[in-house]
TORPA-165350 format. One line per 10 residues: number of its first residue (from 0); their letters; for each residue x, y, z of N, C-alpha, C, O, CB. Coordinates in nm, 2 decimals, m for minus. Glycine has a CB too. Layout:
<atoms>
NUM> A> X:Y:Z:X:Y:Z:X:Y:Z:X:Y:Z:X:Y:Z | ...
</atoms>
This chain:
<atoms>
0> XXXXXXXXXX> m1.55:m1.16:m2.22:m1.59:m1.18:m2.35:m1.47:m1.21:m2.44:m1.37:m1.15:m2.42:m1.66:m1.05:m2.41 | m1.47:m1.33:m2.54:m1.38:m1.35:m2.63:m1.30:m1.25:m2.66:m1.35:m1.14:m2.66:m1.43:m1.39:m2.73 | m1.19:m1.27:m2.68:m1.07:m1.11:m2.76:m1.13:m0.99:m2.67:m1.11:m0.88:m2.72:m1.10:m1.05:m2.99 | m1.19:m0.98:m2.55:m1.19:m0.82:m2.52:m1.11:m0.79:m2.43:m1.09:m0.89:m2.35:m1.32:m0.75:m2.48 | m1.03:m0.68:m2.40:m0.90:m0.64:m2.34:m1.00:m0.54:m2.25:m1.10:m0.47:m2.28:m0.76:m0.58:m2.44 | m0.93:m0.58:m2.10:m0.99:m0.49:m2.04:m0.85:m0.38:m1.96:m0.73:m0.39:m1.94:m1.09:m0.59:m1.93 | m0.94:m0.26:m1.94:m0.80:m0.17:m1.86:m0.72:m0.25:m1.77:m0.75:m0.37:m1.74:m0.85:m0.04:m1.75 | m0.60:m0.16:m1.72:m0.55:m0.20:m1.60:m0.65:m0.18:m1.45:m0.66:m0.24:m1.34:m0.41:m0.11:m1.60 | m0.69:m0.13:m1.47:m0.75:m0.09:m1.35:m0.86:m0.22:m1.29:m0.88:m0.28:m1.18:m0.83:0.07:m1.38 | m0.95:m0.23:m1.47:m1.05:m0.37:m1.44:m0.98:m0.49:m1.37:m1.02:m0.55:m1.26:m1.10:m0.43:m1.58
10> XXXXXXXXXX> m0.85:m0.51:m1.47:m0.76:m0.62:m1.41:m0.72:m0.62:m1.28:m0.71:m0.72:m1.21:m0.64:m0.63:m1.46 | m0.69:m0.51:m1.24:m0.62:m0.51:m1.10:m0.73:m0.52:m1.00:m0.70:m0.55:m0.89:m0.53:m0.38:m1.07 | m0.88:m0.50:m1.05:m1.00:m0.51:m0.93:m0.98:m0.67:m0.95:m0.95:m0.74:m0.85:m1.20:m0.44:m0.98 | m1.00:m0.73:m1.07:m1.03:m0.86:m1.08:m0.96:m1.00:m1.03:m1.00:m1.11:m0.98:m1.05:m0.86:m1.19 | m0.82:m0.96:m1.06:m0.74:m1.00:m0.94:m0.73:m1.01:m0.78:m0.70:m1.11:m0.71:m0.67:m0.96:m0.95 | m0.77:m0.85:m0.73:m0.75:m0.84:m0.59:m0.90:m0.91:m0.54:m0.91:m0.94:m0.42:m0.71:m0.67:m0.53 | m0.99:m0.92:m0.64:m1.12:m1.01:m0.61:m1.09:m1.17:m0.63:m1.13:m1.24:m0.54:m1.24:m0.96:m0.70 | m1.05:m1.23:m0.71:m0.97:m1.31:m0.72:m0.95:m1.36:m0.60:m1.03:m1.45:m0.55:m0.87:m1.28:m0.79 | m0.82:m1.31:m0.51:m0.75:m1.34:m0.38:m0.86:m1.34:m0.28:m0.84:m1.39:m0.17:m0.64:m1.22:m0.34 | m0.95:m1.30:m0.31:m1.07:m1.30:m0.19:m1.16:m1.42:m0.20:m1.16:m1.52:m0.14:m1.18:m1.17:m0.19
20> XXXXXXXXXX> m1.23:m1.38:m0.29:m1.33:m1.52:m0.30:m1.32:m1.58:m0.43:m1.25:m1.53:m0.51:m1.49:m1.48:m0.29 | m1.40:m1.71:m0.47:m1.33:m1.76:m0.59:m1.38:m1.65:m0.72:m1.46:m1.55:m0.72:m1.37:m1.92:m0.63 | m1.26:m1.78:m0.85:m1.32:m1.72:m0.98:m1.48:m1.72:m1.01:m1.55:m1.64:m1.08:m1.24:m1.79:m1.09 | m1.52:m1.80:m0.97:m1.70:m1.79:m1.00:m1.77:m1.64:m0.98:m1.84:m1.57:m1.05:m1.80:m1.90:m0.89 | m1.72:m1.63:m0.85:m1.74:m1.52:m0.75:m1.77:m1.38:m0.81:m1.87:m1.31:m0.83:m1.63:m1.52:m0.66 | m1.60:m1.35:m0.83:m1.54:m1.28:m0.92:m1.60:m1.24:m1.04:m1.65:m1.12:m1.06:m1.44:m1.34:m0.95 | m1.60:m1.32:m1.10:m1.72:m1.30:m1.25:m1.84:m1.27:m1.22:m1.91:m1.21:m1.30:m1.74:m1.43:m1.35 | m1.88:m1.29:m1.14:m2.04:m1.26:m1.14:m2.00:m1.10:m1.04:m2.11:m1.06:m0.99:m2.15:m1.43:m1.03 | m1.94:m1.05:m1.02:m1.93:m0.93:m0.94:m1.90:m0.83:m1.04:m1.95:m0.72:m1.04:m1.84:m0.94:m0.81 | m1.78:m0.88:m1.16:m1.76:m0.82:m1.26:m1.93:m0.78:m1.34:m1.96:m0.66:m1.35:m1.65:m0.91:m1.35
30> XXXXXXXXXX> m1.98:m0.86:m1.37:m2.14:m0.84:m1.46:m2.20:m0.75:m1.33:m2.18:m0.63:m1.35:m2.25:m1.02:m1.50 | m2.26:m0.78:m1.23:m2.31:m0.70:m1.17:m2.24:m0.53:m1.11:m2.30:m0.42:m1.10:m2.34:m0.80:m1.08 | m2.11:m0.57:m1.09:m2.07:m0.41:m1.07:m2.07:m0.32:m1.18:m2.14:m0.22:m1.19:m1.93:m0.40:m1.03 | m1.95:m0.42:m1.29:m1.90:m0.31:m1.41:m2.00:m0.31:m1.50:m2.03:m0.22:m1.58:m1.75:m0.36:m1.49 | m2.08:m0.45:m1.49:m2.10:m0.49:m1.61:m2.06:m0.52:m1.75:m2.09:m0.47:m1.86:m2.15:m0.44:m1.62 | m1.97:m0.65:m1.70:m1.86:m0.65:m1.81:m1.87:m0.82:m1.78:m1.88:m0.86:m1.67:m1.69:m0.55:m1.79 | m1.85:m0.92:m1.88:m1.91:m1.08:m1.93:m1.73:m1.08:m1.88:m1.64:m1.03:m1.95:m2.00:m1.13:m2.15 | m1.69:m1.15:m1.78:m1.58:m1.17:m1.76:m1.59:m1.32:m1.70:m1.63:m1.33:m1.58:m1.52:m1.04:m1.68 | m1.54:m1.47:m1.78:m1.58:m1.58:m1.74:m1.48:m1.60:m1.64:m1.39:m1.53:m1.61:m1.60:m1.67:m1.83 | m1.50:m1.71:m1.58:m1.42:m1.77:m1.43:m1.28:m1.81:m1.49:m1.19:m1.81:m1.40:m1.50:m1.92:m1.35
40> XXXXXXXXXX> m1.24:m1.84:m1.60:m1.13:m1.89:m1.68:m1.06:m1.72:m1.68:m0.95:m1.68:m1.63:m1.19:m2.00:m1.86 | m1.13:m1.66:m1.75:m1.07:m1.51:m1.78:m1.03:m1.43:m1.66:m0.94:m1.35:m1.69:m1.18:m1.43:m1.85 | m1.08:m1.44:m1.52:m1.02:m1.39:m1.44:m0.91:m1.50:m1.39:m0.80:m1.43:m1.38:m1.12:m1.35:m1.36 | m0.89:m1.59:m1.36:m0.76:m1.73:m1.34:m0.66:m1.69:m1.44:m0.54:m1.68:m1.41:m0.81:m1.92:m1.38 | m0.71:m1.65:m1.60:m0.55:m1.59:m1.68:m0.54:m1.49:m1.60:m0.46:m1.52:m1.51:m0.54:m1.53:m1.86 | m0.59:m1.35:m1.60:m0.59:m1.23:m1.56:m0.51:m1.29:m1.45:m0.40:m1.31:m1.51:m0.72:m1.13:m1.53 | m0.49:m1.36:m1.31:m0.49:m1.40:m1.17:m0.33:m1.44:m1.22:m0.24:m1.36:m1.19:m0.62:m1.53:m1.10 | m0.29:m1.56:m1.31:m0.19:m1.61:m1.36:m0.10:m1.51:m1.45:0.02:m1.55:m1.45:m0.24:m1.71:m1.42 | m0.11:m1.44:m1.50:m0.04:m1.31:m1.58:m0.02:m1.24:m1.48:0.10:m1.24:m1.44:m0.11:m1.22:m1.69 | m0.08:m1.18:m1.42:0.00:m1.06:m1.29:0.07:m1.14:m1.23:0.19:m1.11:m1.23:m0.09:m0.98:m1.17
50> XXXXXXXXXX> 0.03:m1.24:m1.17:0.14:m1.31:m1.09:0.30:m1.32:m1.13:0.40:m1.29:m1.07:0.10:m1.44:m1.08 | 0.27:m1.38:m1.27:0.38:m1.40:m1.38:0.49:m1.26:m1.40:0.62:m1.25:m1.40:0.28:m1.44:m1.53 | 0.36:m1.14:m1.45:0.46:m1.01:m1.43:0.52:m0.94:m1.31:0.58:m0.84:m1.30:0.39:m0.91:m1.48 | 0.47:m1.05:m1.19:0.56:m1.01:m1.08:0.64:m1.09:m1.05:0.74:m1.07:m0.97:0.50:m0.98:m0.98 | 0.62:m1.18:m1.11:0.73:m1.29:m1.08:0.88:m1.22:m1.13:0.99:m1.24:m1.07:0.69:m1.44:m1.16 | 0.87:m1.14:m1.28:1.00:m1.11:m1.35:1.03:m0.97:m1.29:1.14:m0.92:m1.31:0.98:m1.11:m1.53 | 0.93:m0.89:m1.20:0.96:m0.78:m1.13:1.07:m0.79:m1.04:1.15:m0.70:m1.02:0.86:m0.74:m1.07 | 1.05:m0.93:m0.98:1.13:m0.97:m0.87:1.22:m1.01:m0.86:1.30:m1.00:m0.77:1.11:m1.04:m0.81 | 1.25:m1.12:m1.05:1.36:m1.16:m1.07:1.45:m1.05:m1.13:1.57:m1.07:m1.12:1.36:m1.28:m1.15 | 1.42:m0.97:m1.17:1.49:m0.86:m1.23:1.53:m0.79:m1.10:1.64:m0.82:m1.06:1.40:m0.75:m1.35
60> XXXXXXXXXX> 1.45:m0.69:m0.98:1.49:m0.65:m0.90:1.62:m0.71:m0.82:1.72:m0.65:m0.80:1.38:m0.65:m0.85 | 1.60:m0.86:m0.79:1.70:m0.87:m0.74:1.88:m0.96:m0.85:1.98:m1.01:m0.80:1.63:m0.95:m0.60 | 1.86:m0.96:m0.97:1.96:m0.93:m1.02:2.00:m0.80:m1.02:2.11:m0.78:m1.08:1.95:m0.97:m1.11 | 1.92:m0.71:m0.97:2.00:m0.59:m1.01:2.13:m0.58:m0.85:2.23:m0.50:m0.86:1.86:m0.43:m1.02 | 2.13:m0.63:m0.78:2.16:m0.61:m0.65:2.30:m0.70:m0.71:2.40:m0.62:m0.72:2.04:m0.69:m0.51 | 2.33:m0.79:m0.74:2.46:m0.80:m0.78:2.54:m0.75:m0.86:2.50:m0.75:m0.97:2.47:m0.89:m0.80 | 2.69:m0.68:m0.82:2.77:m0.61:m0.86:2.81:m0.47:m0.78:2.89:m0.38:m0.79:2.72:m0.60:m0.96 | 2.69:m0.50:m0.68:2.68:m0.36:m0.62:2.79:m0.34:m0.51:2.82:m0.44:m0.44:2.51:m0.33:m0.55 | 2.85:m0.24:m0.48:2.98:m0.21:m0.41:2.93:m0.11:m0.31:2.87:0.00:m0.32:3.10:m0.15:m0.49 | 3.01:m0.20:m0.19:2.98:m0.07:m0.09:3.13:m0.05:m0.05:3.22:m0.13:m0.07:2.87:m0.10:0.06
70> XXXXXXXXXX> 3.13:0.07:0.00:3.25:0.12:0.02:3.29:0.17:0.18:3.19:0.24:0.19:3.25:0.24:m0.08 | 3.33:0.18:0.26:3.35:0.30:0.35:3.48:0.28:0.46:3.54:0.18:0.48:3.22:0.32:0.44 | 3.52:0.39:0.50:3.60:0.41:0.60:3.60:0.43:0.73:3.48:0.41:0.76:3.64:0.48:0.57 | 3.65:0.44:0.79:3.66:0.47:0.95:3.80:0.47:1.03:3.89:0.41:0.98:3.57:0.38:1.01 | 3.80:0.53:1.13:3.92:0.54:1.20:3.93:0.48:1.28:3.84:0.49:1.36:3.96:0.62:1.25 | 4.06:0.35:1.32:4.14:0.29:1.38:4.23:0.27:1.45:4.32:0.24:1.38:4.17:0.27:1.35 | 4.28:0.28:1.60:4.43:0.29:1.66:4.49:0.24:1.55:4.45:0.17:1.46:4.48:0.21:1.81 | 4.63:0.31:1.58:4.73:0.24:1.51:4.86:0.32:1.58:4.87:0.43:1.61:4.72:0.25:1.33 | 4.92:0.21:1.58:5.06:0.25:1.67:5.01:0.38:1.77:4.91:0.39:1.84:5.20:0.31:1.56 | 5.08:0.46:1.74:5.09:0.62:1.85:5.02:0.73:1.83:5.03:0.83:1.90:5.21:0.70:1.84
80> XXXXXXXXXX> 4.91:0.71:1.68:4.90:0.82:1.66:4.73:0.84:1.77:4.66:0.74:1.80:4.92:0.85:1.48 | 4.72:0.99:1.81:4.63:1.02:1.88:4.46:0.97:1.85:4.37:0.92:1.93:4.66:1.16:1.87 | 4.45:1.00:1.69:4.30:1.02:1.60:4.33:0.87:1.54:4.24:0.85:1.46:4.29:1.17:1.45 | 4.40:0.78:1.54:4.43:0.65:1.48:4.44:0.67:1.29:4.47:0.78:1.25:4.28:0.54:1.53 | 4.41:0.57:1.21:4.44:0.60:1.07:4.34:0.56:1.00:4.28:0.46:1.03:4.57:0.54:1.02 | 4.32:0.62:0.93:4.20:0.56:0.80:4.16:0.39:0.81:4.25:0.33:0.88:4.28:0.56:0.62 | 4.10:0.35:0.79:4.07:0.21:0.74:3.93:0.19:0.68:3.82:0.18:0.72:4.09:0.11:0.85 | 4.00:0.19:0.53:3.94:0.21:0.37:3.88:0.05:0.38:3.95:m0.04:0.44:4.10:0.24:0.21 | 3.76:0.00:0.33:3.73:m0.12:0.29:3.63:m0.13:0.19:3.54:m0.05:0.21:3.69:m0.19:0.38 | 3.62:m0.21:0.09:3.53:m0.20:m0.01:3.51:m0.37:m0.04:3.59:m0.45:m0.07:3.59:m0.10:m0.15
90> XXXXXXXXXX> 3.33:m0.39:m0.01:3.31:m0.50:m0.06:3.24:m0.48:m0.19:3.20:m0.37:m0.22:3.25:m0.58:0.04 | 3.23:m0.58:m0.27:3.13:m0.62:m0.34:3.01:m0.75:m0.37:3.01:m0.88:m0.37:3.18:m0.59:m0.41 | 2.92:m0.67:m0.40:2.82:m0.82:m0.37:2.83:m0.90:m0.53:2.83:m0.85:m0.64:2.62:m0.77:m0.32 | 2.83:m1.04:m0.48:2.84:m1.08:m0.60:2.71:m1.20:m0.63:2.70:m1.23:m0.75:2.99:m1.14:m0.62 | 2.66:m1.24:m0.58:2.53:m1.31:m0.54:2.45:m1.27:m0.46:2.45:m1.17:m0.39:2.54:m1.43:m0.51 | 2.36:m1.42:m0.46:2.27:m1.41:m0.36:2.24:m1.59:m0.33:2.26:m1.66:m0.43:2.11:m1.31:m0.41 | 2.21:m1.66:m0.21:2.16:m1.73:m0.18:2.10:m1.76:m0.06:2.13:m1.69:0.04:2.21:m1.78:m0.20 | 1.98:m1.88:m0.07:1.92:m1.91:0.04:1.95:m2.01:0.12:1.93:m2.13:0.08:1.83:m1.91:0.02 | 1.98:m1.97:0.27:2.05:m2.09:0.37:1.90:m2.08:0.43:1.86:m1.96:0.46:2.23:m2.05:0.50 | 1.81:m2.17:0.46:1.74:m2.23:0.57:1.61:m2.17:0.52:1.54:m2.23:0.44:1.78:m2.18:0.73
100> XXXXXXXXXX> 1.59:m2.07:0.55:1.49:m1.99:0.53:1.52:m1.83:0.51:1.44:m1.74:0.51:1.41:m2.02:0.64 | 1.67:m1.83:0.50:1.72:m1.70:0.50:1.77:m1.64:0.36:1.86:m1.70:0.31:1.82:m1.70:0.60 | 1.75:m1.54:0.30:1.86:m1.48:0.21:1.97:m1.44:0.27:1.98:m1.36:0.36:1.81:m1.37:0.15 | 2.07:m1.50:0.21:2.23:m1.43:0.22:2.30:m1.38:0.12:2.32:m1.47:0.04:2.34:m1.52:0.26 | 2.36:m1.26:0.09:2.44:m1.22:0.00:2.56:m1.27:m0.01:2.62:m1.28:0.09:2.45:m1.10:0.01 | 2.62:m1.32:m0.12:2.78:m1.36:m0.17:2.83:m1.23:m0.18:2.79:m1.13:m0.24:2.80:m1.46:m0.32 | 2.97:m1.25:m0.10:3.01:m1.13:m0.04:3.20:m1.16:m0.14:3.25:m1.27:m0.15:2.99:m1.13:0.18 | 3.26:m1.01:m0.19:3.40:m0.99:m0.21:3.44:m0.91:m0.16:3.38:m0.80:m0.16:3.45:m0.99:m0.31 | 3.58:m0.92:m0.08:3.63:m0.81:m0.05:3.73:m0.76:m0.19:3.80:m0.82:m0.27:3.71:m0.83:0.10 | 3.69:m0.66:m0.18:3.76:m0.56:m0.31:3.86:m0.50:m0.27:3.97:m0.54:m0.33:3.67:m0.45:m0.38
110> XXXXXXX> 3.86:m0.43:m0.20:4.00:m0.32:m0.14:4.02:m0.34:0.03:3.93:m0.32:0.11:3.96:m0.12:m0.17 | 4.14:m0.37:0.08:4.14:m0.32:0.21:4.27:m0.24:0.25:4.38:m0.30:0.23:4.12:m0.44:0.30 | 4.27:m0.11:0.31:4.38:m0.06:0.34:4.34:0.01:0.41:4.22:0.04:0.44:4.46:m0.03:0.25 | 4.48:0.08:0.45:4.50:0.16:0.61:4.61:0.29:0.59:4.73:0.27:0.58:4.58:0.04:0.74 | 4.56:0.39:0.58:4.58:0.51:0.53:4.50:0.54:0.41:4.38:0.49:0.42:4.71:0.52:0.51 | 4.54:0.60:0.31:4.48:0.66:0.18:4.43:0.56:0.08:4.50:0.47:0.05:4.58:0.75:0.12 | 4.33:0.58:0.02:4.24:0.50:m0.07:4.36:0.44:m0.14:4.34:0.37:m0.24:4.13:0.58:m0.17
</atoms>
């Protein structure tokens, strides 16, 4: 129906019906289930807006991933000693790109040392 806003919940049926059979489909299951005048155009926006709000879920998600630092240590021979010595390393991620079909992170080394932080 012109200007009527439907819940989340309607939307989210009308979409995951959407992905199944067409918009015609769709609308005519909306009138017969909910009983609600939902035209074939109105479910394709509904179909095109979620998509859209997942699209910025995703782009936001993975900007968040750059900057992020990992850190850790572990022990090493070194010269004589029995237990070997620290070895401190800290990357950080600074991108992201895609080789082939793959995601790869852009990688910095931030700290490297051997003994104490």
């Amino acid at each position: 129906e012109k200007g009527k806003r439907y819940s989340r919940d309607m939307v989210e049926s009308l979409v995951l019906s959407a992905l199944i059979v067409s918009y015609h489909e769709t609308s005519r299951r909306a009138g017969r289930e909910a009983g609600i005048k939902a035209a074939a155009i109105t479910v394709w926006r509904q179909l095109k807006e979620a998509y859209q709000r997942y699209e910025r879920r995703e782009k936001k998600a993975s900007s968040n991933s750059v900057g992020i630092l990992f850190a850790d240590s572990t022990g090493v021979k070194t010269g004589k000693t029995k237990r070997g010595s620290p070895l401190n390393l800290a990357i950080k991620v600074t991108g992201k790109e895609v080789r082939g079909k793959r995601a790869v992170l852009k990688k910095e080394l931030v700290t490297l040392s051997v003994g104490k932080w």
